[in-house]
N, C-alpha and C positions, 0 to 999 in steps of 0.2 A: 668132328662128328660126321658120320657118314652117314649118308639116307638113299633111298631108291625112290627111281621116278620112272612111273610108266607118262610115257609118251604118243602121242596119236597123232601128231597133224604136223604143222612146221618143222616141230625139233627133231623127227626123224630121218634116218639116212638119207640124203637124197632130196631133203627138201631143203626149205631158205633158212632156216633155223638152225641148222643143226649145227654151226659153228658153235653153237653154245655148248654143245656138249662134246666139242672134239678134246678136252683132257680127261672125258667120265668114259668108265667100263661100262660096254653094253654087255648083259648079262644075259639077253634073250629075245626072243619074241613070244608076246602075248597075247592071247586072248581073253577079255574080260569077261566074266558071269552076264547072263541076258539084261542086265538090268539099267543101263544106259539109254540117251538116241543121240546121235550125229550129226549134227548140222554144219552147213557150207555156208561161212560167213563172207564170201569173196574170196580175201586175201589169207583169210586161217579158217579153221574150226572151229565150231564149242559140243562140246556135250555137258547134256544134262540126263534127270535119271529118265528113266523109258524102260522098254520090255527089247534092249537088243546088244547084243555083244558088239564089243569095242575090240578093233585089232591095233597092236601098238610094240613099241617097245621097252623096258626094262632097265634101265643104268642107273648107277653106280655111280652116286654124284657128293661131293664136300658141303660143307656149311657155305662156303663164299659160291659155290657155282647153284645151290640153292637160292640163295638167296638174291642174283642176279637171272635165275626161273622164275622167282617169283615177281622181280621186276619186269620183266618181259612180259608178265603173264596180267599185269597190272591185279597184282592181288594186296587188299579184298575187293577193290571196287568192280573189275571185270567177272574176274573168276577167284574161287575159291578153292583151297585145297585140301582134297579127304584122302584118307586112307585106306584102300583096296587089297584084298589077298591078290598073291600071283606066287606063281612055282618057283621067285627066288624068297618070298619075305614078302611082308607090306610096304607098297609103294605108296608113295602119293601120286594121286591125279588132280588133274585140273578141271575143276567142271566148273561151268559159265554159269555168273549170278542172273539174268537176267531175260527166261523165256521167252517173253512178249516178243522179242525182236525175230525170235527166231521162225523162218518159212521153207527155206530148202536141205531138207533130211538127205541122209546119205544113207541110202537102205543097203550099202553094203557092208556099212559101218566099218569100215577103211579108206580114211582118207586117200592113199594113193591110189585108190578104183574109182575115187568121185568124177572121172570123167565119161 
């Protein structure tokens, strides 16, 4: 079974992550609807919901590279995964179970400008 994942933070081109997704088709770049926010947890990301568009990518991922996403992502205990429109189909995102922790927002809401 095939599924789509939008991506926003490690697993995108260019970052530490993305070996995870070097056998999935990237189908695009996306911007998500205003309804997220972005936080800077050090070493990754989390988003949870808020009033801000999420920039990211789009691929084209199997049941077995799912399901080692979702080990990486340590789901459900870290984060959780919902289902988003985007201009290929509905993806899943990963949004983070647990706000309290969260203090430094990324008001560009793209990870690769959080510097």
């Amino acid at each position: 079974m095939q599924h789509l994942v939008f991506v926003y933070g490690t697993l995108r081109q260019g970052e530490s992550n993305h070996h995870y997704l070097a056998n999935a088709q990237l189908l695009g770049l996306h911007e998500t609807a205003p309804n997220y926010a972005l936080y800077d947890l050090g070493a990754y990301p989390a988003v949870i919901s808020g009033h801000q568009a999420i920039f990211g990518e789009v691929y084209l991922v199997d049941e077995v590279m799912l399901q080692a996403l979702d080990q990486l992502e340590d789901v459900p205990v870290e984060y959780r995964r919902e289902l988003i429109d985007t201009p290929f189909g509905q993806a899943w995102i990963y949004l983070y179970q647990d706000a309290s922790l969260l203090d430094v927002i990324i008001s560009s809401g793209d990870w690769s400008q959080r510097v």
